[in-house]
BADOBA-868114 format. One record per atom (N, C-alpha, C): residue number from 1; residue in one letter; atom name; x, y, z. Coordinates in pm, whole numbers, plus 50000, padded with zeros to 5 digits. Layout:
NUM:A:CA:X:Y:Z
...
***
This chain:
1:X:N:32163:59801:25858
1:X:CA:32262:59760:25757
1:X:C:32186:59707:25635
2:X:N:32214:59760:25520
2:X:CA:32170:59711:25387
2:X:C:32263:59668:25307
3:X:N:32168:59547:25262
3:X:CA:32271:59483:25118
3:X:C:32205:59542:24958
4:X:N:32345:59593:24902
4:X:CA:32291:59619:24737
4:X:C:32304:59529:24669
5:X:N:32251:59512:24586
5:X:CA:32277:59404:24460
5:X:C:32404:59476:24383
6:X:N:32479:59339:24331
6:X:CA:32581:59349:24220
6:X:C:32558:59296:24096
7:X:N:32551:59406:23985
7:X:CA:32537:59378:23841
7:X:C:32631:59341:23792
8:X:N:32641:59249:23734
8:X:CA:32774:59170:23640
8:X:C:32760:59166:23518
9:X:N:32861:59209:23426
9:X:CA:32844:59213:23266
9:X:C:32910:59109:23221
10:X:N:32859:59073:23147
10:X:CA:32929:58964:23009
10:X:C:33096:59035:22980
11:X:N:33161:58933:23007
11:X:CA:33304:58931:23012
11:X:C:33317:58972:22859
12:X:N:33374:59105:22833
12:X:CA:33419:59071:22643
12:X:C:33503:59191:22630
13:X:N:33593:59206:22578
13:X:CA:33746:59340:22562
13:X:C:33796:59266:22436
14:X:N:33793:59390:22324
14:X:CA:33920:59389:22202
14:X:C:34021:59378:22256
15:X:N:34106:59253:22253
15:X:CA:34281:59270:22278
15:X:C:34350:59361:22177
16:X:N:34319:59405:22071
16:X:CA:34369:59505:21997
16:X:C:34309:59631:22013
17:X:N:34228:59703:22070
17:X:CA:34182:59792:22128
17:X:C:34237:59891:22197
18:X:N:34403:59883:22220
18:X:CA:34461:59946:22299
18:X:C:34586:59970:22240
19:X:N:34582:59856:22123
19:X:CA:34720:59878:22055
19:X:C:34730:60023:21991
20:X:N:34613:60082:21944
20:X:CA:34669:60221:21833
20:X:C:34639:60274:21933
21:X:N:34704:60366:22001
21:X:CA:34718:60534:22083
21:X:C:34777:60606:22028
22:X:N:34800:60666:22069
22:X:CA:34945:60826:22032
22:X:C:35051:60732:21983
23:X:N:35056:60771:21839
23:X:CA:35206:60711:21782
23:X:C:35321:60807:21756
24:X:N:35295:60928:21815
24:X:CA:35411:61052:21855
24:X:C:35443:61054:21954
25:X:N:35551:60949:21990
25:X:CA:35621:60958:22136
25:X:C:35759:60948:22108
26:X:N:35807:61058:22210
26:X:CA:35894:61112:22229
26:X:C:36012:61013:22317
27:X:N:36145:61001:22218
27:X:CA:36224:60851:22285
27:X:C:36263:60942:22418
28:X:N:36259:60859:22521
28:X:CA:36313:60893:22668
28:X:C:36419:60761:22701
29:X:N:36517:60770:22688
29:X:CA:36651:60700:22733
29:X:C:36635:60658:22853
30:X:N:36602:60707:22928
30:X:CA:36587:60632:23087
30:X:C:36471:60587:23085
31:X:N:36336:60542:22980
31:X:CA:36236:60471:23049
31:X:C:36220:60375:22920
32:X:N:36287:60419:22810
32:X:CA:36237:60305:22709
32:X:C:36382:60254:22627
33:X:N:36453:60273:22730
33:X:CA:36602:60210:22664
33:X:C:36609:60059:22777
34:X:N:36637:59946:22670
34:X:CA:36646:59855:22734
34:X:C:36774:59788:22642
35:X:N:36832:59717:22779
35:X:CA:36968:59695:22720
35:X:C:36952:59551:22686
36:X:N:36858:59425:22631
36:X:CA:36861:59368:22548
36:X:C:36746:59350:22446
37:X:N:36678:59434:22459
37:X:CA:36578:59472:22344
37:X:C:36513:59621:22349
38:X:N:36517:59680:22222
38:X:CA:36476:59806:22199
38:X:C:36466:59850:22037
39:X:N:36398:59935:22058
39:X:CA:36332:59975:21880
39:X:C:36354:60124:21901
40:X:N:36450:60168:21865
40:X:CA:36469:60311:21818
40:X:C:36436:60384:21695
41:X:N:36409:60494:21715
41:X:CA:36342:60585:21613
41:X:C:36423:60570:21478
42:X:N:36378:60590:21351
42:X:CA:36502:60616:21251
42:X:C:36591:60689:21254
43:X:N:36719:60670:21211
43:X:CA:36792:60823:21206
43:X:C:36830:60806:21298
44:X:N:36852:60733:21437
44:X:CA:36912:60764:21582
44:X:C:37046:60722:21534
45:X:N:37124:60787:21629
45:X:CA:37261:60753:21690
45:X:C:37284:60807:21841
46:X:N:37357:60710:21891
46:X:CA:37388:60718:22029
46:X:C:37508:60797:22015
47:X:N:37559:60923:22085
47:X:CA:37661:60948:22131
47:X:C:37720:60879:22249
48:X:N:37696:60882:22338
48:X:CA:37704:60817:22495
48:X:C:37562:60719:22535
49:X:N:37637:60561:22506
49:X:CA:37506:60504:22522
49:X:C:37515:60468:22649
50:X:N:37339:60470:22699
50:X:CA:37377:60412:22884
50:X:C:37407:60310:22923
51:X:N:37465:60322:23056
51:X:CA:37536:60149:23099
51:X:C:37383:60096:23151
52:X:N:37410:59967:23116
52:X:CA:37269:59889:23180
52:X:C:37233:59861:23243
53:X:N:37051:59930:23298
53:X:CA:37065:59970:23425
53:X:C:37038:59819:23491
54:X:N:37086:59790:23589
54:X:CA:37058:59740:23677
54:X:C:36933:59807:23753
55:X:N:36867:59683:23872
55:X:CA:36726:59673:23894
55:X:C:36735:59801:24018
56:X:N:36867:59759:24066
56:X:CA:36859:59870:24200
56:X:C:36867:60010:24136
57:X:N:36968:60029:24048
57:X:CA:36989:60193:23965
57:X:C:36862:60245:23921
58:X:N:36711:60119:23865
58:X:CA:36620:60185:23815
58:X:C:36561:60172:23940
59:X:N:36548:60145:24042
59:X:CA:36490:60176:24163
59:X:C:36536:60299:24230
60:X:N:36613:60324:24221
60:X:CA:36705:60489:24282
60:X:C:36666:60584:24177
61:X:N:36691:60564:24067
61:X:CA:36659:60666:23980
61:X:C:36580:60738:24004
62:X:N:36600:60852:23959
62:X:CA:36491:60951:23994
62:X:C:36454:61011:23848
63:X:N:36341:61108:23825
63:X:CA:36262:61138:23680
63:X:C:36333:61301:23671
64:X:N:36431:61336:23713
64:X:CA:36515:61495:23710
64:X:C:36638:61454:23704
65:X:N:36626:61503:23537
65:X:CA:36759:61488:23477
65:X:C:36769:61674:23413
66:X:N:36904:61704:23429
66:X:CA:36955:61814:23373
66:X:C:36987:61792:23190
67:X:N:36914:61865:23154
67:X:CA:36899:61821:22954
67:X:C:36968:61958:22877
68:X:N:37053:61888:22785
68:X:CA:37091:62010:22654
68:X:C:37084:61979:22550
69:X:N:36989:62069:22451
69:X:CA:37018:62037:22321
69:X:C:37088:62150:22220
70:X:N:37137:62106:22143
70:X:CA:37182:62165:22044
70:X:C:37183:62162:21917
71:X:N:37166:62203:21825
71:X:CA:37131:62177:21679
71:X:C:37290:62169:21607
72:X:N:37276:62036:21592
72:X:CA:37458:62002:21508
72:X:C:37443:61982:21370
73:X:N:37353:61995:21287
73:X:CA:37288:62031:21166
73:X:C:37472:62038:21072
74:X:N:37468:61991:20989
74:X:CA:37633:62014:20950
74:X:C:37686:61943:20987
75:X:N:37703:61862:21089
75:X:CA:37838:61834:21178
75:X:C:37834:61649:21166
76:X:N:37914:61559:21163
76:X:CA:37904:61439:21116
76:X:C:37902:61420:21265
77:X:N:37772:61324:21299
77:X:CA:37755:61285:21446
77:X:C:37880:61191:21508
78:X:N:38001:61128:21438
78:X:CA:38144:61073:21470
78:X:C:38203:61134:21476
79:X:N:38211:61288:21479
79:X:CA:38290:61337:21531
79:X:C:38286:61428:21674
80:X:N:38130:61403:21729
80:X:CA:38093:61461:21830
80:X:C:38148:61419:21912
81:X:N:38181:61458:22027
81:X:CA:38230:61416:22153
81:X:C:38201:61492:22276
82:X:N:38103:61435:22401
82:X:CA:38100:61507:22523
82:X:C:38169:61447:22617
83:X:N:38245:61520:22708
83:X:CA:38299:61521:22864
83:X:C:38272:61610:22978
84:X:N:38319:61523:23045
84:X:CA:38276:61601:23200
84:X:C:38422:61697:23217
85:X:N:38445:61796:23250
85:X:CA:38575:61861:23330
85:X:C:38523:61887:23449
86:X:N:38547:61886:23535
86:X:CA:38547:61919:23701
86:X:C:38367:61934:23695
87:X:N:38355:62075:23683
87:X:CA:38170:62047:23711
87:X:C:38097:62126:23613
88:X:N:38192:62083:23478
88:X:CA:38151:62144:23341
88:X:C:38112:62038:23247
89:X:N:37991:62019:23159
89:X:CA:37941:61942:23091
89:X:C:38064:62059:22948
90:X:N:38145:61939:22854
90:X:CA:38174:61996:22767
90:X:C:38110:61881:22642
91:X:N:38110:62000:22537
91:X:CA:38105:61963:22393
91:X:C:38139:61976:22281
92:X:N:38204:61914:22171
92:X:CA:38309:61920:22100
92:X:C:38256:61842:21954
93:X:N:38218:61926:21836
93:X:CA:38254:61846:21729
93:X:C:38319:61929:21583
94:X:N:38334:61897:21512
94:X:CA:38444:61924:21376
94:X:C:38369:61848:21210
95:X:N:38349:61979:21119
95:X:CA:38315:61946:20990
95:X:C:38441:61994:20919
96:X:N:38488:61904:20844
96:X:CA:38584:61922:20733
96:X:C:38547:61839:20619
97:X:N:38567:61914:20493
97:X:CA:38510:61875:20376
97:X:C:38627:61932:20257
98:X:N:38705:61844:20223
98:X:CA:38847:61910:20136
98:X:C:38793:61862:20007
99:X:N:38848:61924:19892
99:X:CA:38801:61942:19744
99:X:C:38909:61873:19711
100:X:N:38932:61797:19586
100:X:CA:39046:61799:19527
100:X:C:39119:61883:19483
101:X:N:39073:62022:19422
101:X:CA:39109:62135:19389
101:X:C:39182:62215:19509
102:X:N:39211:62163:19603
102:X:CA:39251:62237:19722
102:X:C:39132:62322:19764
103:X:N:38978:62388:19764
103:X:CA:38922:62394:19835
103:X:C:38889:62345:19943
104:X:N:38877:62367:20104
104:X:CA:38812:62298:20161
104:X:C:38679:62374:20251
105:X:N:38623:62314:20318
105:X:CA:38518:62346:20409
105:X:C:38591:62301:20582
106:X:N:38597:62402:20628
106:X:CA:38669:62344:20829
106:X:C:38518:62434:20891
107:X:N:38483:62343:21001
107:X:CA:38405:62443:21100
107:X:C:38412:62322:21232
108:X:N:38420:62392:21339
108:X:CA:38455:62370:21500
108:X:C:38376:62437:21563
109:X:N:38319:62352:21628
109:X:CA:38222:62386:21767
109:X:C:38239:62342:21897
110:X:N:38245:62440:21996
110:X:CA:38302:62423:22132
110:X:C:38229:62477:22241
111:X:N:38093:62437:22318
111:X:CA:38001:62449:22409
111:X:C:38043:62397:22548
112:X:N:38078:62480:22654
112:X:CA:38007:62462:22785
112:X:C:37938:62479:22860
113:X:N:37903:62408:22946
113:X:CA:37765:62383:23039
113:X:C:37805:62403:23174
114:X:N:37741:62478:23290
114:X:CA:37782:62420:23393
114:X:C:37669:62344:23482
115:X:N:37721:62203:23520
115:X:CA:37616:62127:23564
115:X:C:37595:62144:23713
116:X:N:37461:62144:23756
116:X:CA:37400:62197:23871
116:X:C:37443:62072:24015
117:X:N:37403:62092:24120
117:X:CA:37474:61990:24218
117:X:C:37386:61862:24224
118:X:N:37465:61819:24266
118:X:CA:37455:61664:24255
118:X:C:37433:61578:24104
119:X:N:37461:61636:24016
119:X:CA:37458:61574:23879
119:X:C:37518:61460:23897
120:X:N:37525:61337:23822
120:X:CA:37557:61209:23851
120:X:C:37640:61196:23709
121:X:N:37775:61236:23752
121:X:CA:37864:61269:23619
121:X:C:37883:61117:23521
122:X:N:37848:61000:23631
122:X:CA:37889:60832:23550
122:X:C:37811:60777:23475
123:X:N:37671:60893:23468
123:X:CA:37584:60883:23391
123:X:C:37501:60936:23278
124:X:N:37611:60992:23229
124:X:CA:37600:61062:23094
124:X:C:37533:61028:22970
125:X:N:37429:61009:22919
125:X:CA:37379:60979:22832
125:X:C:37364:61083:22741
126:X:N:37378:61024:22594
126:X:CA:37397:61122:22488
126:X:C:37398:61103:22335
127:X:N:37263:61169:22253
127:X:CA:37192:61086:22125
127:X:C:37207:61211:21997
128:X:N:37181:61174:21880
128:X:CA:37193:61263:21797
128:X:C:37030:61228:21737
129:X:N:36912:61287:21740
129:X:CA:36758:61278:21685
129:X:C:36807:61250:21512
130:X:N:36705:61217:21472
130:X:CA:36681:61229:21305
130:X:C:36684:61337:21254
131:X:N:36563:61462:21352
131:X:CA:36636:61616:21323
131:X:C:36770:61657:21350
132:X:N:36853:61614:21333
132:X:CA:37016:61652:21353
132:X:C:37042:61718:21553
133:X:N:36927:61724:21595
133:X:CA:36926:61754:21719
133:X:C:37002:61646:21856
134:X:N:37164:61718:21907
134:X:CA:37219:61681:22006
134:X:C:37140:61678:22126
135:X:N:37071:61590:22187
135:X:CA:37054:61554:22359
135:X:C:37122:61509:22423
136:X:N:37183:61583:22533
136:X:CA:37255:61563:22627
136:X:C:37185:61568:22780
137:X:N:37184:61416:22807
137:X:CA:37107:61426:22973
137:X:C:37177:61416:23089
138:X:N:37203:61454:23189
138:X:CA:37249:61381:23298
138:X:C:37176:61403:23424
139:X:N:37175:61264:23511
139:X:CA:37064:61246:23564
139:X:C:37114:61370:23743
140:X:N:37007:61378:23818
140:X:CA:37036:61442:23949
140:X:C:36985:61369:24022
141:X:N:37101:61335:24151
141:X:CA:37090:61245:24251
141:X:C:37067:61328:24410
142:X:N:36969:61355:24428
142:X:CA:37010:61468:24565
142:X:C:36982:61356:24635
143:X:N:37070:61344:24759
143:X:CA:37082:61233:24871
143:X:C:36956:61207:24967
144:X:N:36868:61325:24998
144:X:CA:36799:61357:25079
144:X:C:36708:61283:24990
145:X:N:36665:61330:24898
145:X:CA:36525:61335:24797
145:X:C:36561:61153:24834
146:X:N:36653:61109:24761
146:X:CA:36692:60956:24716
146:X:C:36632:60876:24845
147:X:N:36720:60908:24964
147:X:CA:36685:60869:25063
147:X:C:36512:60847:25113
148:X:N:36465:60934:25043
148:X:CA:36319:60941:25084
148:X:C:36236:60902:25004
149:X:N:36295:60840:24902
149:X:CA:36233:60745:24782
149:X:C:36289:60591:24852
150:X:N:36427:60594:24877
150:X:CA:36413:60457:24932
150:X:C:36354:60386:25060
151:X:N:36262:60505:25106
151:X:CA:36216:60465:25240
151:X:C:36101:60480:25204
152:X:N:36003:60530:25080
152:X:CA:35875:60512:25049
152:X:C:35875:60348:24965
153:X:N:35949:60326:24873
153:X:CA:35944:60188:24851
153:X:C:35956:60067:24915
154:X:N:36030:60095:25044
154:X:CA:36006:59956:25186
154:X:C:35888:59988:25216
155:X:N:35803:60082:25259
155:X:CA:35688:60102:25295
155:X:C:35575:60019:25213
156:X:N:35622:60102:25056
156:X:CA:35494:60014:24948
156:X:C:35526:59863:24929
157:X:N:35668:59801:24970
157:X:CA:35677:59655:24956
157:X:C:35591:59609:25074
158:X:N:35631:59676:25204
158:X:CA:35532:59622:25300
158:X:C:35406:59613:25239
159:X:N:35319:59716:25254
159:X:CA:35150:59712:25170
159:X:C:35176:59634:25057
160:X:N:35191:59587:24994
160:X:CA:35205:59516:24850
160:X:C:35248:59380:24918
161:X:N:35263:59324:25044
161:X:CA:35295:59188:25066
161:X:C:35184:59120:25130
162:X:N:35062:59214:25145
162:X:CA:34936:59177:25152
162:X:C:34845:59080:25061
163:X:N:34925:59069:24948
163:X:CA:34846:59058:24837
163:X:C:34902:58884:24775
164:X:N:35004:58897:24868
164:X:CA:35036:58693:24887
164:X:C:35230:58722:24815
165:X:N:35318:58615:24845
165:X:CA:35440:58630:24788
165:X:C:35413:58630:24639
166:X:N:35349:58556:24538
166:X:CA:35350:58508:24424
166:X:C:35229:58622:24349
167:X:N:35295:58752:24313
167:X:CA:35197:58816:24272
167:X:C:35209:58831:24094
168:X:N:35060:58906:24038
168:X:CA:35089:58908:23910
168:X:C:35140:59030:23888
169:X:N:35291:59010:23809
169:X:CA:35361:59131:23787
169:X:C:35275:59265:23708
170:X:N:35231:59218:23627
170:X:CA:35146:59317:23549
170:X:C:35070:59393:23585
171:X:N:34946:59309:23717
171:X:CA:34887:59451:23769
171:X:C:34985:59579:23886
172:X:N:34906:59666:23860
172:X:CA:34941:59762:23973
172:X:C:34928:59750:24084
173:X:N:34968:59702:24157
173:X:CA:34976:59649:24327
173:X:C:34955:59796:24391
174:X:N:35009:59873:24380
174:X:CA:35055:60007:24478
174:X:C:34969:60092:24415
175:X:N:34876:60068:24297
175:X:CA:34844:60180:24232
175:X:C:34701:60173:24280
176:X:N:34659:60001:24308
176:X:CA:34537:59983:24340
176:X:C:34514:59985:24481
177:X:N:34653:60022:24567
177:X:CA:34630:60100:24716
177:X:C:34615:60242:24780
178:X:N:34651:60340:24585
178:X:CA:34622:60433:24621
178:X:C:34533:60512:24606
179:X:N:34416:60462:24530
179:X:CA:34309:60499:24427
179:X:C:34245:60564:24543
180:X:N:34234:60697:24488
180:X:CA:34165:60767:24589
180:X:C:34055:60778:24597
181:X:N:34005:60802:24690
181:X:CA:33853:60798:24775
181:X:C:33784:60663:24819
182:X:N:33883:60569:24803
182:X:CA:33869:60421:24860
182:X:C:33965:60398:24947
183:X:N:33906:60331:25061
183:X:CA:33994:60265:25132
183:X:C:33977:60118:25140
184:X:N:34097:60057:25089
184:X:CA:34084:59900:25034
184:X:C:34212:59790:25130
185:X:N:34232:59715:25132
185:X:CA:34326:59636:25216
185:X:C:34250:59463:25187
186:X:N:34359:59396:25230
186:X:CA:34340:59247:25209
186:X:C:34348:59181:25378
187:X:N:34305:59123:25445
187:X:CA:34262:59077:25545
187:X:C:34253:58951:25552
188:X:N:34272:58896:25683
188:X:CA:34262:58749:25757
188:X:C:34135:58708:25802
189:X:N:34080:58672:25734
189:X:CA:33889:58601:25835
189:X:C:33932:58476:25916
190:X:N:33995:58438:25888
190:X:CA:34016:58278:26003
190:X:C:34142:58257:25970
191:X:N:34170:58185:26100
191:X:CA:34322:58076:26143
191:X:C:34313:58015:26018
192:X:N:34307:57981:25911
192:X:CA:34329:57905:25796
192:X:C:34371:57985:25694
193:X:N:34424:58064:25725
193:X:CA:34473:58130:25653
193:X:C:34421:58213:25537
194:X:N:34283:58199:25547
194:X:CA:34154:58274:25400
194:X:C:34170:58410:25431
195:X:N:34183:58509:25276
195:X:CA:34187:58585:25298
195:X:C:34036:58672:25235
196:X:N:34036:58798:25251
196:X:CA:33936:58862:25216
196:X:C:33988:59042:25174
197:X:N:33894:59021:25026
197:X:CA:33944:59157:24984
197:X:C:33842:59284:25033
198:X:N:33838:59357:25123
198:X:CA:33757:59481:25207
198:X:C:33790:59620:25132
199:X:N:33678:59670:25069
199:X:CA:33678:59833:25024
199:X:C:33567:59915:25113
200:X:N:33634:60026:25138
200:X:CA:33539:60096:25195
200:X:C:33509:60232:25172
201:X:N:33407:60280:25129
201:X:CA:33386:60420:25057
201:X:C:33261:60480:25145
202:X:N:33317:60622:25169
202:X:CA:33192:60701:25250
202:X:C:33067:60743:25163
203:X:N:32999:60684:25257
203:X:CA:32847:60744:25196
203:X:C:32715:60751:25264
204:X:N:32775:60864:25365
204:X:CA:32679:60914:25440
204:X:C:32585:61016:25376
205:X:N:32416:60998:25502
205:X:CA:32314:61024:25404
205:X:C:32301:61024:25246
206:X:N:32339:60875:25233
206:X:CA:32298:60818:25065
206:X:C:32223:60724:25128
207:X:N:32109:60683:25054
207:X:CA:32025:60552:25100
207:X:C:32074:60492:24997
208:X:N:32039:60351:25032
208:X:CA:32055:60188:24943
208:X:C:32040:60195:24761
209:X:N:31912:60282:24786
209:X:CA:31831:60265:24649
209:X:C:31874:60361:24582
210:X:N:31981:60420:24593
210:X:CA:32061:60589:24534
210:X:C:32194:60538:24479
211:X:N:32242:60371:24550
211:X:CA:32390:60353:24485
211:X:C:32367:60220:24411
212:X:N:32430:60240:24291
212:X:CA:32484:60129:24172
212:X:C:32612:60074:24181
213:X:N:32609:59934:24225
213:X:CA:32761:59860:24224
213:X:C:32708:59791:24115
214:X:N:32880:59793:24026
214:X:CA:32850:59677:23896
214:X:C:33029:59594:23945
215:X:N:33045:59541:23831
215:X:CA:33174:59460:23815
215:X:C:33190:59411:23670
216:X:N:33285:59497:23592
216:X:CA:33269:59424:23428
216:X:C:33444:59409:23470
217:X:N:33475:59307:23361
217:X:CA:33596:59246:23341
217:X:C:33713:59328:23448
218:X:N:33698:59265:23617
218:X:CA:33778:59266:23704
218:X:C:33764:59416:23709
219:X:N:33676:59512:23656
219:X:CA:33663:59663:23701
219:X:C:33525:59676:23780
220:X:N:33555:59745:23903
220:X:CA:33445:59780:23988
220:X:C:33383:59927:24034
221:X:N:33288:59983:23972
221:X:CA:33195:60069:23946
221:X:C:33105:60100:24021
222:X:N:33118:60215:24131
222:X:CA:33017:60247:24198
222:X:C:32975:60396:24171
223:X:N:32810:60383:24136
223:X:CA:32773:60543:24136
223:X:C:32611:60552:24231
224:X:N:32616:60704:24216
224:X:CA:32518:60718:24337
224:X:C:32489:60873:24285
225:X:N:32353:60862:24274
225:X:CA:32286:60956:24206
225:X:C:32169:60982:24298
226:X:N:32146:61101:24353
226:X:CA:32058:61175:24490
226:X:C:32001:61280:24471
227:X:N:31910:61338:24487
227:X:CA:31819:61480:24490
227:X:C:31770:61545:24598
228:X:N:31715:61629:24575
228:X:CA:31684:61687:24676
228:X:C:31573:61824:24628
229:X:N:31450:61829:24698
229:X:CA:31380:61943:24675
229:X:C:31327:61990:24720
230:X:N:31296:62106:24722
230:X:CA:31173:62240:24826
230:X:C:31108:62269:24753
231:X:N:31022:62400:24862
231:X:CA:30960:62502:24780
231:X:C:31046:62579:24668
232:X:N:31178:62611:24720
232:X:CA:31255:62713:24647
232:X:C:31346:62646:24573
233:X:N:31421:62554:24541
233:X:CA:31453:62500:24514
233:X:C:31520:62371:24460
234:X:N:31567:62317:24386
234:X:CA:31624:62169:24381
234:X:C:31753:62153:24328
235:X:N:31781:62029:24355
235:X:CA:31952:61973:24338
235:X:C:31944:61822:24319
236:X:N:31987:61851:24240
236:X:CA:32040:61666:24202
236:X:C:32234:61637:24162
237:X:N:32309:61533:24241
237:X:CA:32414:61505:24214
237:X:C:32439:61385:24189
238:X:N:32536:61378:24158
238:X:CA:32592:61254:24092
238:X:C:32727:61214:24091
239:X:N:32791:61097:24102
239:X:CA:32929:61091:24136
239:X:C:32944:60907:24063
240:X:N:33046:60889:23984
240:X:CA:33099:60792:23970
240:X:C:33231:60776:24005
241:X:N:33253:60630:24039
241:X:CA:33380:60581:24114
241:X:C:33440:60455:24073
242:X:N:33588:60413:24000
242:X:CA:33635:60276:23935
242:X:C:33719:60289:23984
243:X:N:33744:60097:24033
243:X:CA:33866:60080:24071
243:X:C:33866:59946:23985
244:X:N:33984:59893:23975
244:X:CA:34021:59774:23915
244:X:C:34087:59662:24011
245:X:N:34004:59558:24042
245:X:CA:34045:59472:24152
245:X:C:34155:59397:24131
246:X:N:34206:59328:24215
246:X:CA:34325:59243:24176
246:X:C:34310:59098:24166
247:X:N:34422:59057:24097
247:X:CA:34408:58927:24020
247:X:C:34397:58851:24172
248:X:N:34285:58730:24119
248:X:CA:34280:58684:24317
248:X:C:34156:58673:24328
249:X:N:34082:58834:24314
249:X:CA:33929:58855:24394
249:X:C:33813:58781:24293
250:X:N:33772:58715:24411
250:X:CA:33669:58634:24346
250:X:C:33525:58706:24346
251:X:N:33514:58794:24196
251:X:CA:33429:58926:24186
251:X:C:33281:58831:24214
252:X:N:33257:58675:24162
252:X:CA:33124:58644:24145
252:X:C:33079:58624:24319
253:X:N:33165:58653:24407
253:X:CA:33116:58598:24559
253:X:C:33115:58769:24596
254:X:N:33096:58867:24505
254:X:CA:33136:59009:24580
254:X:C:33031:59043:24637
255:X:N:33017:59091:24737
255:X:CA:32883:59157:24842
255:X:C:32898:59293:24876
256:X:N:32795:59334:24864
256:X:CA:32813:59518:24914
256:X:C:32725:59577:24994
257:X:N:32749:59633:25075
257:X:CA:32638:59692:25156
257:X:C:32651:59822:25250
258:X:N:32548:59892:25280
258:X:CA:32588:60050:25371
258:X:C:32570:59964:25540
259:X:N:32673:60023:25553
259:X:CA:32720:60010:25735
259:X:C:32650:60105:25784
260:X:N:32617:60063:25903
260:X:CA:32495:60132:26011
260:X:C:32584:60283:26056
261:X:N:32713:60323:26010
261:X:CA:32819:60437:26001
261:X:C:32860:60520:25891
262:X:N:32723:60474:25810
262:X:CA:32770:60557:25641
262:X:C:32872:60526:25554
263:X:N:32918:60361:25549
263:X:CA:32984:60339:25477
263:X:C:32950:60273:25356
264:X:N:32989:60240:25235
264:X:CA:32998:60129:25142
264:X:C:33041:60056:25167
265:X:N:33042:59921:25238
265:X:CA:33131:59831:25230
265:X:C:33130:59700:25106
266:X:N:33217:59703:25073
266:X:CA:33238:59573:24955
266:X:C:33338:59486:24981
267:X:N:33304:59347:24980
267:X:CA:33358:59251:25063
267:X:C:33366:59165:24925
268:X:N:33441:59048:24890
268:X:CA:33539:58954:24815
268:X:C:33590:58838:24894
269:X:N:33596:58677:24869
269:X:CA:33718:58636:24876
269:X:C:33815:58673:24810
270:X:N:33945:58671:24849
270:X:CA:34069:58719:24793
270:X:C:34155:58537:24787
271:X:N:34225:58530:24672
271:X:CA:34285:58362:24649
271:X:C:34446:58420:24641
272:X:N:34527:58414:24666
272:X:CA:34611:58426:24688
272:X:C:34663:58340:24544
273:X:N:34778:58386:24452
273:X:CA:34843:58372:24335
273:X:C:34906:58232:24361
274:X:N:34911:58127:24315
274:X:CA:35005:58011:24384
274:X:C:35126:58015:24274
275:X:N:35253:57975:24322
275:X:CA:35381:57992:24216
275:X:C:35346:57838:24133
276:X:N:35386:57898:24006
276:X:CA:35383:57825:23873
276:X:C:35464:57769:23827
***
């Protein structure tokens, strides 16, 4: 069994560093509509605005919604109107423009849809873009699928209650159980309740002096760089690996070492979040 050394960097991140990304994003009603604060694009109007979701509705929800657009270019977005008939998405709007001279301008538009099964007719959402462009969404509820989303989220609450009742909302709990090619978990070392944060990564035939563990600001970095040569030929590979630990692990007590079974093991106290 060997122990590696852990390199630690000087703690330092731009908090504005993350603010400019992609400033062409596309409004999505079901992930960035919030019903007491929200910043909509210019030019929006709601046709059918959504009811507010509640915590369980955005937990059921699902990301397959049935979408129509239409170009209403002309058409005064107050006079649009969509309904459901039996298992028909309809749509309805009217330009009239009268002269004093008795000229006028009339035009009527009348679109149906037929919506596919299980559409969730009470949830109609429906916007007019800045490009004059009608979106019409409605979401799909298949029972089966639903069902099997609400039985993967008791699962991830279980794994995610590892990590103490009082967690920090912000990190990814479930995201940092699924990071692949690690196997990670939080653990009991003694009746006192101490816990310990355990990662374990394969790395058979790698020796000691072939892998680099670091730790910069709560991110943990393992690479392992190996060769190999003959008469006829040579090979050299290389592989890097990040995970981001959770709020808790006490990175300056972190230890790492290859198991007498070809593993990485990296070991942590883990502090459990106390409520505030």
């Amino acid at each position: 069994m060997s122990f590696l050394p852990i390199h630690r960097h000087r703690v330092f991140g731009d908090p504005f560093q993350e603010l400019f990304g992609n400033q062409l994003v596309f409004f999505d009603p079901w992930k960035d509509y919030k019903a007491t604060e929200m910043i909509l694009p210019s030019l929006f109007r709601w046709i059918n605005e959504p009811l507010c979701f509640t915590r369980r509705r955005l937990k059921s929800r699902l990301n397959e919604n049935f979408r129509v657009q239409i170009n209403v270019d002309g058409f005064n977005p107050e006079t649009i109107q969509t309904k459901i008939e039996g298992k028909k998405l309809i749509v309805q709007a009217k330009h009239e423009d009268r002269q004093a001279d008795g000229d006028f301008d009339c035009r009527e538009m009348r679109k149906s849809y037929d919506l596919p099964e299980h559409a969730d007719v009470n949830n109609v959402v429906s916007f007019v873009t800045s490009n004059n462009m009608l979106v019409i969404e409605v979401p799909i509820r298949d029972p089966e699928v639903e069902r099997k989303l609400v039985e993967a989220q008791a699962e991830a609450s279980k794994e995610v209650a590892q990590f103490g009742q009082y967690r920090d909302p912000i990190f990814d709990h479930i995201g940092f159980l699924d990071n692949c090619g690690f196997h990670q978990r939080i653990v009991e070392i003694d009746d006192k309740g101490q816990k310990q944060l355990q990662i374990l990564l394969p790395m058979k035939n790698i020796k000691p002096n072939m892998v680099n563990v670091s730790v910069k600001d709560n991110q943990l970095t393992v690479q392992c760089e190996s060769s190999y040569k003959d008469e006829t030929c040579k090979e050299r590979s290389f592989f890097r690996k990040l995970i981001t630990l959770p709020p808790g692990t006490q990175v300056d007590q972190l230890q790492s070492q290859i198991t007498d079974n070809g593993e990485l093991k990296i070991e942590a106290p883990y502090v459990e979040t106390t409520q505030q």
